[in-house]
Each structure stands twice: as C-alpha cells, then as structure tokens.
DRENDOZA-22177 format. One line per field, with one value per residue (C-alpha): x, y, z. Coordinates in nm, 4 decimals. Layout:
<pts>
X: (X; ...)
Y: (Y; ...)
Z: (Z; ...)
</pts>
This chain:
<pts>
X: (2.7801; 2.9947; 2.7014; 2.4995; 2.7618; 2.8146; 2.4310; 2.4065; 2.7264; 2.5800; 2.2215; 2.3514; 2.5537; 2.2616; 2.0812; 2.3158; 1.9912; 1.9067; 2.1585; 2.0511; 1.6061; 1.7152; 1.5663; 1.2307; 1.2040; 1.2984; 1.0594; 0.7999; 0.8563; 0.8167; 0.4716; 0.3363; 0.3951; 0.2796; -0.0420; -0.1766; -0.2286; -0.0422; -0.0448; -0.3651; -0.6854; -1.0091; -1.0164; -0.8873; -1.1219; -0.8711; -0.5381; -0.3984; -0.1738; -0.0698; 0.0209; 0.2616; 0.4483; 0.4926; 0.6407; 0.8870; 1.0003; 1.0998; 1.2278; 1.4675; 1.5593; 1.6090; 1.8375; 2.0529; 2.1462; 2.2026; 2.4293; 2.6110; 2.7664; 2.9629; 3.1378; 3.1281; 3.4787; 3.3781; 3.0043; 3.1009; 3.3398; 3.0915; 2.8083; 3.0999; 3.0747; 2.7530; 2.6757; 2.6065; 2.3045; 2.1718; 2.1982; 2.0051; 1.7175; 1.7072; 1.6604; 1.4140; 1.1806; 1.2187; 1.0453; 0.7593; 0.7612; 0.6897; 0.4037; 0.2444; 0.2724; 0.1475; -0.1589; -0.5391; -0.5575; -0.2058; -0.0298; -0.2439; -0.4721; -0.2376; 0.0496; -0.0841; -0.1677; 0.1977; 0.3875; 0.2233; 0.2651; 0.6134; 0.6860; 0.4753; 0.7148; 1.0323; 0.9027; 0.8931; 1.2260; 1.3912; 1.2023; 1.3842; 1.6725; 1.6728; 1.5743; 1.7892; 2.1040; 2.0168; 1.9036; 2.2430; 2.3862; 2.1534; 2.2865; 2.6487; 2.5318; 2.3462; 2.5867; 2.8636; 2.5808; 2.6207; 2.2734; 2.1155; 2.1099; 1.9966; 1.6952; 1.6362; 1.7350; 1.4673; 1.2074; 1.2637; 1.2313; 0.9101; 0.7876; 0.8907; 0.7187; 0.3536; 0.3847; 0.4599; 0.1797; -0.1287; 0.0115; -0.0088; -0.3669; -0.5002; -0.3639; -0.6443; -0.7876; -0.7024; -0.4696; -0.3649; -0.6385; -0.9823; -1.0466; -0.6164; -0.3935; -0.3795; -0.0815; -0.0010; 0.0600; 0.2582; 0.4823; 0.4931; 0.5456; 0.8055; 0.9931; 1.0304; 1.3186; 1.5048; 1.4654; 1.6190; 1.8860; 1.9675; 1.9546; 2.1688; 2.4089; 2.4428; 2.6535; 2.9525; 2.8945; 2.8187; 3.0312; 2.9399; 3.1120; 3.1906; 3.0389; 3.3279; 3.2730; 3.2307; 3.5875; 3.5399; 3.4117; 3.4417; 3.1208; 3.3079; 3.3394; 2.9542; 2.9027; 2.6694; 2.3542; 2.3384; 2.2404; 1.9526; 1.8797; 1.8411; 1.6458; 1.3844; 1.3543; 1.3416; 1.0152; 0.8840; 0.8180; 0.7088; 0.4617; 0.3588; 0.3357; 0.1663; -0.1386; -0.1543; -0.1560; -0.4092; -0.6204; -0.5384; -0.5717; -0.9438; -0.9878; -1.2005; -0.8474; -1.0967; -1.0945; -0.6959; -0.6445; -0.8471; -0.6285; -0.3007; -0.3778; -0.4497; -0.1149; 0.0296; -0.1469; 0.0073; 0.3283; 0.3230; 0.2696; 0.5725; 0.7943; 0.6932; 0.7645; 1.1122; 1.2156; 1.0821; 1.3289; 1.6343; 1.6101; 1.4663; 1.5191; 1.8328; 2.0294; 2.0353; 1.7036; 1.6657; 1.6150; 1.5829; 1.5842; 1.2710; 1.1263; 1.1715; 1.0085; 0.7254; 0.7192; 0.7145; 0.4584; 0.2029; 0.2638; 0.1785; -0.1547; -0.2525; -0.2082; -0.3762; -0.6695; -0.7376; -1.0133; -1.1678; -1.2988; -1.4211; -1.5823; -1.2513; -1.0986; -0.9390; -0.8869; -0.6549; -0.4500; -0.3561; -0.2542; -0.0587; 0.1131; 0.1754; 0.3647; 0.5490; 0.6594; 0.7644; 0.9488; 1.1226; 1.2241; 1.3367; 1.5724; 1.7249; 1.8149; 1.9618; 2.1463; 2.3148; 2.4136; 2.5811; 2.7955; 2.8712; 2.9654; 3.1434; 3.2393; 3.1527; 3.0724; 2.7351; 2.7329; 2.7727; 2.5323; 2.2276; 2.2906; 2.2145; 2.0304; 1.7691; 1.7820; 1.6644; 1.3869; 1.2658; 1.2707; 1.0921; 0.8063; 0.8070; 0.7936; 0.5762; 0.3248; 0.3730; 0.2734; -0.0670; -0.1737; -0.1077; -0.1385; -0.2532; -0.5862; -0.5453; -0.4023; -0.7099; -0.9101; -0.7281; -0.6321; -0.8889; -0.8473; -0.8373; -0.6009; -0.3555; -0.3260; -0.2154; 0.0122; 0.1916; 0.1316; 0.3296; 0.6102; 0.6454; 0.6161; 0.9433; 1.1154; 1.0932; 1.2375; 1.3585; 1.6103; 1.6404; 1.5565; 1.5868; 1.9198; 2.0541; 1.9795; 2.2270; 2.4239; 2.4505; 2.5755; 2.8297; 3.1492; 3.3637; 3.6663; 3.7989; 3.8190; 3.4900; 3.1602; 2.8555; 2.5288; 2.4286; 2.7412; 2.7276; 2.3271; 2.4124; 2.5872; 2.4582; 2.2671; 2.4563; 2.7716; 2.7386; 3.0303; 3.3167; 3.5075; 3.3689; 3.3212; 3.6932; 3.8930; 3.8063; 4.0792; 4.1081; 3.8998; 3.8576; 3.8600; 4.0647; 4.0624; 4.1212; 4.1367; 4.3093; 4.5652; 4.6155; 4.6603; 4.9120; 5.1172; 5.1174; 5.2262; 5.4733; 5.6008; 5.5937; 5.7383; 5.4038; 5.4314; 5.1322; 4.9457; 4.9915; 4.8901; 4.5763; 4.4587; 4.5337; 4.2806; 3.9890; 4.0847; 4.0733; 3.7528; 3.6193; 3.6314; 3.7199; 3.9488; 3.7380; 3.5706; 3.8883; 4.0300; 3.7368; 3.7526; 4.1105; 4.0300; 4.3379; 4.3127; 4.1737; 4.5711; 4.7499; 4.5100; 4.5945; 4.9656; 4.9432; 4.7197; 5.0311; 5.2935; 5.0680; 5.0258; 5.4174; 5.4994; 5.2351; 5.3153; 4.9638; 4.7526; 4.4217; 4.2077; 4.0820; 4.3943; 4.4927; 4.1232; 4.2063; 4.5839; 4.4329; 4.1301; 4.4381; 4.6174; 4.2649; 4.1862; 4.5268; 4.5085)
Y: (-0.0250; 0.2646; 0.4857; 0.3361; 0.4158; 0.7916; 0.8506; 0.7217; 0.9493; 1.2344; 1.1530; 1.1159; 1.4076; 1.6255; 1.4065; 1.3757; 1.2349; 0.9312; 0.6416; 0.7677; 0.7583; 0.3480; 0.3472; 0.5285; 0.2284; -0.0087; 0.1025; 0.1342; -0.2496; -0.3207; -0.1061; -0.2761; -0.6408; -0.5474; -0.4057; -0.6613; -0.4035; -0.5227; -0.8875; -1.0182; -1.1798; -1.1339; -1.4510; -1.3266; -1.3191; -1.2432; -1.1215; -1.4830; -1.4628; -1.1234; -1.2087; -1.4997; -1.3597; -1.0330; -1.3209; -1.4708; -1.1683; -1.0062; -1.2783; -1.3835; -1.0289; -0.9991; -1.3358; -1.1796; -0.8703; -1.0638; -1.3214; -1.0464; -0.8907; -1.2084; -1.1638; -0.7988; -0.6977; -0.9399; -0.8083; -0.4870; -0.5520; -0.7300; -0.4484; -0.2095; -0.3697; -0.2763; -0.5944; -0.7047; -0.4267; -0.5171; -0.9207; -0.8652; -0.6664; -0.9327; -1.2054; -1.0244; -0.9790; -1.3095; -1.3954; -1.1588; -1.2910; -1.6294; -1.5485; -1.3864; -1.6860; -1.9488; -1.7074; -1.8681; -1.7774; -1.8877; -2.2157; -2.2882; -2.5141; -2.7292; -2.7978; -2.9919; -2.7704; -2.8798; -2.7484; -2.3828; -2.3309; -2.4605; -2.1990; -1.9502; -1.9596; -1.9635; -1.6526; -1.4852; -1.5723; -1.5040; -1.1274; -1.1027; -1.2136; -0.9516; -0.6900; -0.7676; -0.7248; -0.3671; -0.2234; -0.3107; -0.1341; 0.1301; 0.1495; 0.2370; 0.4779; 0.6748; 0.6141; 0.8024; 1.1105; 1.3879; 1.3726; 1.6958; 1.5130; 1.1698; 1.3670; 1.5323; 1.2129; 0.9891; 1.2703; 1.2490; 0.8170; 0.8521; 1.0765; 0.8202; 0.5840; 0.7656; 0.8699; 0.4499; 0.3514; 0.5847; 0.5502; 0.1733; 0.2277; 0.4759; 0.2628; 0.1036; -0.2245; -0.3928; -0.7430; -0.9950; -1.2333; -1.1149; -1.1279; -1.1517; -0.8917; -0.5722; -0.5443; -0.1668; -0.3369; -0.6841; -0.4394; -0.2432; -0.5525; -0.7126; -0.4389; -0.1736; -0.4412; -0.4508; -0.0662; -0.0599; -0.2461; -0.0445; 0.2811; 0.1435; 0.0526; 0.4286; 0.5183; 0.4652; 0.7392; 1.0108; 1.2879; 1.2002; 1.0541; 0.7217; 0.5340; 0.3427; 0.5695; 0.2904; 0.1635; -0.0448; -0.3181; -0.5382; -0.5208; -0.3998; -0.0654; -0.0370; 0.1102; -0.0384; 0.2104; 0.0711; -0.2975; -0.1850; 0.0016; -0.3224; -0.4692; -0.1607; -0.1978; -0.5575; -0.5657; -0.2748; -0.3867; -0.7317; -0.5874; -0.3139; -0.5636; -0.8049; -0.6038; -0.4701; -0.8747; -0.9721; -0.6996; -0.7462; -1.1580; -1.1130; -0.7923; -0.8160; -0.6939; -0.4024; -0.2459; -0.3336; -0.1728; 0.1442; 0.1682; 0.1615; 0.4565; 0.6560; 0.5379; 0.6721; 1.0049; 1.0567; 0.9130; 1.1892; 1.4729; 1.3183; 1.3736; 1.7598; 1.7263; 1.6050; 1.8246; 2.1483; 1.9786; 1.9312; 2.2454; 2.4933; 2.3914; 2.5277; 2.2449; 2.3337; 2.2426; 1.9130; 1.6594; 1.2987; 1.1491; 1.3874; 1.2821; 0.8862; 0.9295; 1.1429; 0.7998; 0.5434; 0.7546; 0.7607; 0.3792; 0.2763; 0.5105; 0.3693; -0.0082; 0.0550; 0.2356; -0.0418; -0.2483; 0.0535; 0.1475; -0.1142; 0.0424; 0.2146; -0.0855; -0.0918; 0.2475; 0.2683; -0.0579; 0.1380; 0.4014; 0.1713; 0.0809; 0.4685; 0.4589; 0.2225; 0.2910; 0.6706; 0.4661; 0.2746; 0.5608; 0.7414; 0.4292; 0.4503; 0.7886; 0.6479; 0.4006; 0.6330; 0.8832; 0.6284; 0.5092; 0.8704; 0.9521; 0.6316; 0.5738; 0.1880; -0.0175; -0.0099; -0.3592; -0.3843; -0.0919; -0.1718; -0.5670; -0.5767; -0.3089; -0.3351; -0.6571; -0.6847; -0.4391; -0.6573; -0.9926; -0.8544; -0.7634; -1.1000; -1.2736; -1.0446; -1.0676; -1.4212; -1.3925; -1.1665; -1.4577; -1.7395; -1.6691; -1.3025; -1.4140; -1.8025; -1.4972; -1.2797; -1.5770; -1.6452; -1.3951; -1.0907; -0.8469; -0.5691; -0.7416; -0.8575; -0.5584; -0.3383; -0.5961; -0.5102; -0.1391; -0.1752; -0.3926; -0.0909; 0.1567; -0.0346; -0.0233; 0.3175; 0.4390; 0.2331; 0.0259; 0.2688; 0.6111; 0.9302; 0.9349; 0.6178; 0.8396; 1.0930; 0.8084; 0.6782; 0.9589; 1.1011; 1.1493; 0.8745; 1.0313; 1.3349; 1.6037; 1.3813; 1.5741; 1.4814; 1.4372; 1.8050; 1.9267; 1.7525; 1.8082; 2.1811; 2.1524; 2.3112; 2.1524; 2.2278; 2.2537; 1.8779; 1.6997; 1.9686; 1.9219; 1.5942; 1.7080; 1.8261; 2.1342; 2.3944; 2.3615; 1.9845; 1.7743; 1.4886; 1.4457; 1.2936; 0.9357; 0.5695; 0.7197; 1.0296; 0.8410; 0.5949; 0.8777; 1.0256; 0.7019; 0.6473; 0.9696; 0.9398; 0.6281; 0.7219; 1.0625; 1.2030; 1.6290; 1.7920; 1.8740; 1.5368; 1.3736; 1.6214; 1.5241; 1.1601; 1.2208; 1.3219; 1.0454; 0.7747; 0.9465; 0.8369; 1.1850; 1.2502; 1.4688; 1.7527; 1.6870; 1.7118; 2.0004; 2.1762; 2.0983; 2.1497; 2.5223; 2.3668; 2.3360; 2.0030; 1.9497; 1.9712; 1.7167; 1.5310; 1.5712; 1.5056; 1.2069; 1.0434; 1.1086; 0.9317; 0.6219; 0.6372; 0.6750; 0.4223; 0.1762; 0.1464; 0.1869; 0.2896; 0.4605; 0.1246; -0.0096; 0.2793; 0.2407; -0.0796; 0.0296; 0.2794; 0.0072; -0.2343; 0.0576; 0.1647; -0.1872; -0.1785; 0.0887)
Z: (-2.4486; -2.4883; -2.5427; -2.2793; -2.0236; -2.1630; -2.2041; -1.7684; -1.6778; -1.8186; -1.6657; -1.3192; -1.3083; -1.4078; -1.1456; -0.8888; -0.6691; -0.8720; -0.6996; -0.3652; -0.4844; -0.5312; -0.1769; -0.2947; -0.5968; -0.2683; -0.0685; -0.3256; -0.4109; -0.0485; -0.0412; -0.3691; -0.2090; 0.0974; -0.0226; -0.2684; -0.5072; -0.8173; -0.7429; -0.6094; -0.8030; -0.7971; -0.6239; -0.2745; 0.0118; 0.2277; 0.3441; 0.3752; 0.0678; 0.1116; 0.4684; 0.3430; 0.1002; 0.3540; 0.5901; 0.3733; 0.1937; 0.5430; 0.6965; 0.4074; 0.3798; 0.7608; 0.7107; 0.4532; 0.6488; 0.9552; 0.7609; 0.5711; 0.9540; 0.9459; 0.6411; 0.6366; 0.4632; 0.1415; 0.1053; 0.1255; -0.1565; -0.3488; -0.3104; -0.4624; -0.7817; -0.9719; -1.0897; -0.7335; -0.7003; -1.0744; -1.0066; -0.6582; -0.8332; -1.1236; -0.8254; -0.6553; -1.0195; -1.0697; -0.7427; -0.7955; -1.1849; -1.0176; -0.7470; -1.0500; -1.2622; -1.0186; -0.9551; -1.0138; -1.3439; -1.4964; -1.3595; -1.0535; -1.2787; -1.4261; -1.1103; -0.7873; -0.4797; -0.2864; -0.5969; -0.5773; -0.2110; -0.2251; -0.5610; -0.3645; -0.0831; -0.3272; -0.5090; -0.1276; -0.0669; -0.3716; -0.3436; 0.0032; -0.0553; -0.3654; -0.1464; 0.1075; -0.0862; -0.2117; 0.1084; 0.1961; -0.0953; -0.0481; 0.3570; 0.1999; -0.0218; 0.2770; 0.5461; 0.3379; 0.3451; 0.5965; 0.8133; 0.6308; 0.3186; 0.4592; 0.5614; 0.2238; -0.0105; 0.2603; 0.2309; -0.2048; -0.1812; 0.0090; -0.2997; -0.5194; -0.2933; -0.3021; -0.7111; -0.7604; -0.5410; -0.6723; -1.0303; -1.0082; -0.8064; -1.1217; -1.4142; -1.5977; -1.4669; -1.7403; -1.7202; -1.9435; -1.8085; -1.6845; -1.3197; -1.3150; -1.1910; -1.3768; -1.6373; -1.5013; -1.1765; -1.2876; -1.4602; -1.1406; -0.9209; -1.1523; -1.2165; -0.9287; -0.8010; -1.1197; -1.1071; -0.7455; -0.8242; -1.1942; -0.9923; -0.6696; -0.9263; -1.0934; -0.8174; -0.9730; -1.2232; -0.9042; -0.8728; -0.5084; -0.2300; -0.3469; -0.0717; 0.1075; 0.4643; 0.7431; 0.7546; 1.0774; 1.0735; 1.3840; 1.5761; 1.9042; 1.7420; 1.8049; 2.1225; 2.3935; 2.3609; 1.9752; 2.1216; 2.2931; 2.0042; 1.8698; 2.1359; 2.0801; 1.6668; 1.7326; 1.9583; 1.8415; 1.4883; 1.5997; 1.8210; 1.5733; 1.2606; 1.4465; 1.5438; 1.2026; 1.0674; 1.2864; 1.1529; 0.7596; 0.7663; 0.8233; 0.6376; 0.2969; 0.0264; -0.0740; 0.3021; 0.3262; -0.0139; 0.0665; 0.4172; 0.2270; 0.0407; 0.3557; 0.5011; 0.1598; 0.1279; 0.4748; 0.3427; 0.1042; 0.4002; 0.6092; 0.3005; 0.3121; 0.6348; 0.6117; 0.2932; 0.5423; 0.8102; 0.6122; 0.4023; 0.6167; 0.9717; 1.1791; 1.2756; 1.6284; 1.6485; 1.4991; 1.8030; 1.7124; 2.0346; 2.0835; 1.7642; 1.8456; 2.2516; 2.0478; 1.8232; 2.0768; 2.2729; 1.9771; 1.9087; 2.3145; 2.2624; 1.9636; 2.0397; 2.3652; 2.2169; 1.9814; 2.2023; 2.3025; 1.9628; 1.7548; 1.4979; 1.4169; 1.4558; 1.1252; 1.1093; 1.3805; 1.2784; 0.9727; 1.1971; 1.3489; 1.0140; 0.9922; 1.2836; 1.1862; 0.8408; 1.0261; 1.3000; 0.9809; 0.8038; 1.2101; 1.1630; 0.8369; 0.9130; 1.3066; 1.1200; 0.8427; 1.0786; 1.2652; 0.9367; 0.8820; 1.1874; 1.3904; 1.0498; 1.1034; 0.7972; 0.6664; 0.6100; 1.0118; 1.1223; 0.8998; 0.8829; 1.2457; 1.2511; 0.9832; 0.9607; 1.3623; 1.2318; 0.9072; 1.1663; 1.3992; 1.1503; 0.9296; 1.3322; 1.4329; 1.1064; 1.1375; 1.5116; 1.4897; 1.2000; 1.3582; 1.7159; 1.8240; 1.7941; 2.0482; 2.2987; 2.2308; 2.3428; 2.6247; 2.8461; 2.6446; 2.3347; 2.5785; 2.8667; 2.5720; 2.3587; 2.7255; 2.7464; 2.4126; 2.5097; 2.7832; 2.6175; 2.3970; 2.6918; 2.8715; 2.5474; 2.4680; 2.8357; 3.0205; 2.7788; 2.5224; 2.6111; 2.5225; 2.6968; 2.5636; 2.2366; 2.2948; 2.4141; 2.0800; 1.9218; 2.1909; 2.0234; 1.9774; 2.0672; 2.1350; 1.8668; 1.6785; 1.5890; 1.7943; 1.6329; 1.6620; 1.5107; 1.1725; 1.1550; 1.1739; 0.9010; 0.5927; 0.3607; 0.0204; 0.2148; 0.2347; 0.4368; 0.2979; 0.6635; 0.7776; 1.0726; 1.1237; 1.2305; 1.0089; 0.7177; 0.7240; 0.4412; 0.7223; 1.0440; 1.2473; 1.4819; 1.3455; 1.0016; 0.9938; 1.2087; 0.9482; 0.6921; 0.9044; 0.9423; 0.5750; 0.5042; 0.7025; 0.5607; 0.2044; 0.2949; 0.1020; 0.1398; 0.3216; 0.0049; -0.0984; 0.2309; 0.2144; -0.1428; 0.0154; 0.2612; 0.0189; -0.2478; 0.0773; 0.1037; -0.2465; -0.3624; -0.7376; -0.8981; -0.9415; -0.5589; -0.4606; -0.6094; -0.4538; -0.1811; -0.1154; -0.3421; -0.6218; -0.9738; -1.1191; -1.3351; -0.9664; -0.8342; -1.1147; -1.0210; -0.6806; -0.7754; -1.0113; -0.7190; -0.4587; -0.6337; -0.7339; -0.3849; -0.2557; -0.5342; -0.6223; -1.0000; -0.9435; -0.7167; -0.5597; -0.4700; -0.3150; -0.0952; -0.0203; 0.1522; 0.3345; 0.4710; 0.5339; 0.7647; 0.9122; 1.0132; 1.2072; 1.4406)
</pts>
C-alpha cells in the first residue's frame, strides 16, 4: 500500500494535470452513454434505449447535486476524503456493469420483461448518482483554479474526451458474444467511471491548491444575476436536448452513431480553441459574456432553421448537440470562476448550478420523446420549433443578458478582483496574489477578515499570520514558502508555532478553525 501511495505521489507531481483531467474521464463516460457506442446490440432499431438510460442518468445526477445544496458543509467534507470520489465511480460502474448484463444477449432471456426494465432503470440511476457525486468533486477541484487554468485544464478534458471516444469507435468489433457489445467498449463503458473517480481522488497527492476555496456556503451569498443564470441553463438545455431527442428516438443507431463523431471531431477543434485562449490570448480580451450572447444566438438560428431544411434534418440536430455540449463546457467554466472568485462553496455554485443544467436535459430528453412530437402534430413542426426559438431568444436577453453577465461577476466588495482582473492573470503565474494587493498571498473580505481576527486573538506575528493565510488556503509547505519567497525549514517553523498558538494538530483542523471563523463574519 505503501508503494502504491509513493508510486501515485510521484506520478502526480510529475503530472500535476491528472486530478483536474477526472473531468475529461467524466465527460468521456457521459459521451460513451450518451452515444450508444459501447453499450448497444445489434438488436437496436432505435434510439429508445439509449434515450432511457440518457433520462435516468441525468436526472438522478441532476437530483444529487440539487440534494447536496442542502447539506452543503457535510458533502463538502465528505468529497474531501478520497474514498468518497473512488466509492462514487465504483457505483456508477456498477450501473453500467448492469445495463450491460441485462442486454439481449446475456440475462434478458432468462428474467421476465418487468425485471429488465426495472434493472434497466436501476443501472441508470446508480450511473447518475455515480456521476453526480464526482462532478461535484470535480466542481471543488476547479473552483479553487484561477480562470486561466480552468480554461486550459477544460480545453485538456475535452482531449481526453475525443482520444476515449474514437479509441473506443476504432477498437476491434469483437465482444464476448456475437452480435453483443464490443469488449473494447464494455471495458470503456464500465470503467471510464471508476477511472473518474481514481483520478478525482489523486488530488490529495497535488502540490496544488488543495481545493477547499468556496468557504461560504449559505445560498444568500449568491448574488441575484446567478438565479437567472439558472433560469437560462435550465430552459436552455431542456429546449436544446429535447430537439436533439426527438431527432435520435427515431434515428436508425448507425446515423446517431455517425453524428456523434462529427460532434466529437469538432469537440476536438474547440479544445484547440480553448488551449489558443488560455495560453496565448491577452486577458484583456477574453469576453465571456460575448462568447455566451454569440452562443445563445447560434442556438435560436439553429432550432429555428430546423423545419426549413429537412433533408439536413439530422444534420443540424447534431449541431444542435454541438451547441450544447459548448454551452456546457461555457458553464463549467461560469461556475468555477464564480467559486474562485465569490469564493462560495462549490458544493453550492455547481449543485444548483449544474444540476439545473443536467435536469433540464434529462426533462427535456424526456420531453422531445414523449411529447415533442403530440406538439408537432398539433400546433406544426415549423410553428412549434419558433416557439422554442423564441423561448431561447427571451432567455438569452432579456432575463439573462449580456449585462446580467457582467453582473455576475462585479466585485463583491470593495478591494475584490472582477472577472477581468483575475483572467488577466498569467497563466503559469497561477493564483500567486489571489487577486489581492500586490504583496499579500490572499485577498481580503469575509476571509482575510477572519484571518485578521484570529491573528489577532492568538497574538500570531505578521509572518506568521501571512503563512496562516496560504496554509488556510490549502497551500503546502513548499507552496508556501514560495509564495511568501522563505525557505521551506521557516515555513516549517512558522507552521509548528501556528498550530501551538491555535491549539490545533494538523493541517485540517487548522482548515476547519478558520471555516468556523469564516462562517461567522
């Protein structure tokens, strides 16, 4: 065990990157489900299966970050401890283990039609409830990012997403049972979750922020602009996944398959695109409330253009899915940078957040199956898809505009970095000030007030009270020293007085009396 724990040290801190790529394995086990590629039988006519298991994964993942706002101070304790990320991953392989074992060529023939749709829908839930958990563990690791490196780390996962997809799509066709799913892709299905969770979980050998950034967390420190944010996600991706459903449920799986890898090779050109942005792009001109209007634009032309071309019909509704897999990714990023800089608790800010956006798209799926094509007959394909054109069209300016945008990232008090200031940062400077007066290794509001009053109360010295701040931070020893430009033995030093004075034993404690006196101001 020893060993095992040496041998992952040393490979994380020659690959600082591979906790924060969990969300590329994440999103690749999303993208593999979602597809049909690894799972489905030669059997399928249809997109009817894939469609289910889409709808129950989401909405039990949507579920579990929704529930976890409520108890946000114990999950975010729990996803601290590895084991959390690891057990979530296990849960979520188990439930893809299962939809592949009740498939037409393993248990279907010997268990009664009720029993596989009722282990069907189990295996959906258990893979969103998985996933669920480490996106939220994934959301702490990003939010304690500085925005640069968001962008960069996001742009990496979707790399990870593309090389998973097209390796799985190349493997041989071969599977343990003919006319079954291929073995390359159970292996792929089963364990991209279990790989999620394993790298999630190496975060606790990073020489990297540890990620306990997001101190707040009563949902009053969210300011107004972030609810309609919510609002927006929230009918966006119902709209946007619902007129992609109604397009795969009566698809043949060879014409859905061959449209998810020209969403992916385009997949693969918006991660160029976003390692150009964070590495070579001045800061000054990085605009995301132009990028999401330029978004929501494309989205109203596309779902409006859909009735006018039929014989691109199906083209375009995997355009559609491009736009929204860009407009997920435009929100992870949103999201982080709020963590980072409101420093509200990821647990909060992505539990409402994503999980509005992962509801909306297992209602929204559920709707364009079940329903989108009763309101086709009704009212006309052409009449109805305006309609959700329009919806969209509202959304995107008048209750969340551009404006609300740089609403939501206005400083939160005075002294506090805006949304341009920290993305100017650089790059491999990283989050050195935090967004602080030049000098200071944090900056300053609920937090650095809280610092303040404890160092006043222990009588800590200013070097002491600084090394405080970076250690409160989740910085190491050598981080710190570093940062503060000391030797690695004086951190040390300052390290032993601290928790003398504080009358604390480990670096934990010491977070947790510095959450206690946050959570008081």
């Amino acid at each position: 065990m020893t060993a095992t724990r040496t041998f992952l040290a040393k490979l994380v801190k020659a690959w600082p990157a591979l906790p924060y790529l969990s969300l590329g394995a994440w999103l690749a086990s999303i993208c593999i489900a979602s597809s049909g590629t690894a799972w489905l039988s030669d059997t399928e006519v249809d997109g009817a299966n894939l469609s289910s298991l889409y709808i129950y994964a989401s909405l039990a993942a949507g579920v579990v970050l929704m529930a976890a706002t409520f108890a946000a101070p114990r999950v975010r304790e729990a996803l601290r401890r590895p084991r959390t990320a690891i057990a979530a991953g296990v849960l979520a392989a188990a439930g893809n283990a299962l939809v592949i074992a009740i498939g037409p060529y393993y248990l279907t023939a010997y268990l009664p039609a009720e029993a596989i749709y009722a282990l069907f829908r189990v295996g959906g839930f258990c893979l969103g409830a998985g996933l669920g958990v480490i996106a939220l563990r994934c959301a702490q690791l990003y939010g304690a990012l500085p925005p640069r490196q968001v962008i960069a780390y996001v742009a990496f996962s979707q790399v990870l997403v593309a090389c998973a997809f097209f390796v799985v799509v190349g493997s041989p066709s071969w599977g343990p049972v003919s006319g079954g799913p291929a073995l390359a892709g159970i292996v792929a299905f089963v364990g991209l979750p279990l790989l999620a969770g394993c790298m999630a979980s190496l975060s606790r050998y990073s020489d990297e922020t540890v990620p306990v950034s997001g101190r707040v967390v009563t949902r009053s420190a969210l300011p107004r602009s972030f609810w309609k944010l919510l609002a927006v996600v929230f009918v966006f991706s119902c709209i946007v996944s619902s007129v992609y459903a109604s397009v795969v449920a009566v698809s043949p799986i060879g014409t859905t398959l061959d449209g998810s890898r020209l969403v992916m090779v385009a997949r693969m050109l918006l991660a160029a695109a976003l390692a150009c942005v964070a590495v070579g792009t001045e800061g000054d001109k990085l605009n995301f409330g132009k990028a999401y209007s330029i978004v929501m634009v494309a989205s109203v032309a596309l779902v409006a253009c859909l009735p006018l071309v039929s014989v691109l019909h199906t083209v375009l509704a995997q355009v559609v899915s491009l736009a929204s897999v860009v407009f997920e990714l435009f929100l992870w990023c949103t999201l982080a940078f709020i963590v980072y800089q409101r420093r509200i608790s990821a647990v909060i800010v992505f539990g409402y957040g994503y999980g509005a956006y992962l509801l909306g798209s297992g209602l929204g799926w559920l709707f364009g199956v079940q329903a989108l094509g009763s309101l086709f007959g009704a009212i006309g394909e052409s009449f109805a898809y305006m309609i959700m054109a329009l919806v969209v069209l509202a959304c995107a300016f008048i209750i969340f505009s551009e404006r609300e945008f740089d609403r939501l990232f206005a400083p939160a008090e005075e002294g506090a970095p805006s949304l341009g200031d920290l993305l100017r940062q650089d790059l491999a400077a990283g989050d050195e000030t935090d967004g602080s007066a030049e000098g200071e290794p944090v900056r300053k509001g609920r937090f650095g007030v809280a610092i303040d009053q404890l160092a006043t109360a222990y009588q800590l010295s200013p070097r002491e009270t600084d090394v405080l701040r970076c250690l409160a931070m989740g910085y190491n020893s050598s981080t710190t020293a570093s940062k503060l430009s000391i030797s690695w033995n004086t951190v040390r030093t300052h390290t032993r007085n601290i928790y003398g004075k504080l009358g604390v034993h480990s670096h934990q404690e010491l977070i947790a009396l510095v959450d206690e006196a946050t959570a008081g101001e």
